[in-house]
C-alpha positions as CSV (number, residue, x, y, z in Angstrom):
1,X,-5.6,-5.7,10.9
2,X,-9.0,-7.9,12.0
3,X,-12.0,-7.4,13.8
4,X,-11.0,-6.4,17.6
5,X,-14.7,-8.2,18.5
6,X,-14.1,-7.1,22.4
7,X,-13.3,-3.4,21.3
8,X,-16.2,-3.5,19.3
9,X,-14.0,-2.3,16.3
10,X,-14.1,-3.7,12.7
11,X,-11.2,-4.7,10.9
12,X,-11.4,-1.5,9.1
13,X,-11.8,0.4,11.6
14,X,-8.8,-1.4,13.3
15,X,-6.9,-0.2,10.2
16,X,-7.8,3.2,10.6
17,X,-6.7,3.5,13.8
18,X,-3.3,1.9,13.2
19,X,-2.9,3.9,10.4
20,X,-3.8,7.1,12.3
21,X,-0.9,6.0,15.5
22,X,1.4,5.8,12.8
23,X,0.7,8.5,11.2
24,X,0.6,10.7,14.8
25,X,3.7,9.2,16.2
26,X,6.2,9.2,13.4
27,X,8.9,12.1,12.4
28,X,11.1,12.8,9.6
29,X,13.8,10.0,10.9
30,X,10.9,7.4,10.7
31,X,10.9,4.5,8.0
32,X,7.1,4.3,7.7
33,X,5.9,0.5,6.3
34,X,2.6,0.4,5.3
35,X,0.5,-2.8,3.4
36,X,-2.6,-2.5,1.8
37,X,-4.1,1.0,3.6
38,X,-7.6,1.4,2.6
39,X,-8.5,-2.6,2.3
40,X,-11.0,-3.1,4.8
41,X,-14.1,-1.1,2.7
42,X,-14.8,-0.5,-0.6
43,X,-12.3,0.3,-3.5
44,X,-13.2,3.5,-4.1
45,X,-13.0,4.5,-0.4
46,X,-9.8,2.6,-0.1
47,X,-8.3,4.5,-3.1
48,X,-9.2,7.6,-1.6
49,X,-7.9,7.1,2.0
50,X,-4.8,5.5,0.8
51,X,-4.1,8.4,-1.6
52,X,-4.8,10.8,1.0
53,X,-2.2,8.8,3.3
54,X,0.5,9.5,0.9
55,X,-0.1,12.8,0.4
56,X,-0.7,13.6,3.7
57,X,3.0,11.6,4.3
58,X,4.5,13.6,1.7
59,X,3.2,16.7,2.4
60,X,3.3,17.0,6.3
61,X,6.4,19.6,7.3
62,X,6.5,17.0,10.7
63,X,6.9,13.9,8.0
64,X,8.1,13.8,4.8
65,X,10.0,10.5,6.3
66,X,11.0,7.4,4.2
67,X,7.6,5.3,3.3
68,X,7.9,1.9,1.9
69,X,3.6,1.7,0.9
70,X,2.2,-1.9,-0.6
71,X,-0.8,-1.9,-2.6
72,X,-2.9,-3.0,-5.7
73,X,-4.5,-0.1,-6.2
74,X,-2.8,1.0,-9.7
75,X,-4.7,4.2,-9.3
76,X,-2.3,5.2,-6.9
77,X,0.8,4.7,-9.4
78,X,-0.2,8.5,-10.7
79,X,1.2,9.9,-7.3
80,X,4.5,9.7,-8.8
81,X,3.7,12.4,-11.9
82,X,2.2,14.6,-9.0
83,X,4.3,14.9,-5.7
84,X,8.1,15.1,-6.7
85,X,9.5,12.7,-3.9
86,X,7.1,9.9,-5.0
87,X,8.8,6.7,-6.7
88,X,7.0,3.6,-7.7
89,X,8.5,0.1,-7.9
90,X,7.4,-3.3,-7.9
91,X,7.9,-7.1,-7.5
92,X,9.7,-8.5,-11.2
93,X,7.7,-11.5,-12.5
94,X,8.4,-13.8,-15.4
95,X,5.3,-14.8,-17.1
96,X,5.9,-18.2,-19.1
97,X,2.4,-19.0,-21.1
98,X,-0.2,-19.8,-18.4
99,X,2.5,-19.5,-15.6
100,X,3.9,-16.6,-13.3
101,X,7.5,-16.7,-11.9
102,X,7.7,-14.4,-9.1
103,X,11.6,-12.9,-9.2
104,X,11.7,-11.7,-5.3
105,X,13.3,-8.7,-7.0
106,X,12.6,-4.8,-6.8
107,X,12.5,-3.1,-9.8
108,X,11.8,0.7,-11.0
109,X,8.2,1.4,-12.3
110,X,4.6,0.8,-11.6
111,X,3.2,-2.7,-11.5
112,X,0.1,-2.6,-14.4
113,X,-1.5,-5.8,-13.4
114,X,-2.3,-7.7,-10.0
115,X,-1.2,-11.7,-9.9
116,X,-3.6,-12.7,-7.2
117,X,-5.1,-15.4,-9.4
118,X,-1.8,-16.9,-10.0
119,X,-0.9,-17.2,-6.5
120,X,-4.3,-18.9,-5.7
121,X,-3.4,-21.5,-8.2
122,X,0.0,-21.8,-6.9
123,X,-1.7,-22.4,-2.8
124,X,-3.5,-25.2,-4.3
């Protein structure tokens, strides 16, 4: 999402509307992708609304549909010991001293830490 300057809409707000069309138009055959729900305003905001998302997913009688959800909120890894149809998984990495390998693999469990610092290093 970005600022829609001639809507008058922030990027968060653009977001939230996205978000929202998704959330209104999809059933229990739709394969919901989401990335990074709750970025545009602060943590602890975006925590709750992207918490709130998955329950609300999960939850919904209408829903309940296959989810794929990106984020670096850790927080949210505690879904899984709370609604039953919740799995986590993340990205493998290889860490070699000072160095990060991402694997481009998919693999069971909750990511602990965030690598944003290695790929900043790795753009130049």
């Amino acid at each position: 999402a970005q600022d829609e300057i001639s809507a008058g809409q922030s990027t968060f707000m653009v977001e939230m509307v996205e978000t929202a069309n998704l959330l209104n138009h999809a059933t229990s055959r739709s394969l919901l992708v989401l990335d990074e729900v709750g970025r545009g305003t602060s943590t602890y905001d975006g925590i709750s609304i992207a918490w709130a998302v998955v329950e609300h997913i999960h939850n919904h009688p209408r829903l309940r549909c296959k989810t794929l959800f990106a984020t670096h909120y850790h927080e949210l890894t505690q879904l899984s010991g709370l609604l039953p149809r919740v799995r986590n998984f993340n990205v493998a990495v290889a860490e070699e001293k000072d160095r990060v390998v991402f694997l481009r693999r998919i693999v069971p469990g909750g990511a602990d830490r965030s690598y944003g610092i290695h790929v900043a290093q790795l753009a130049g």
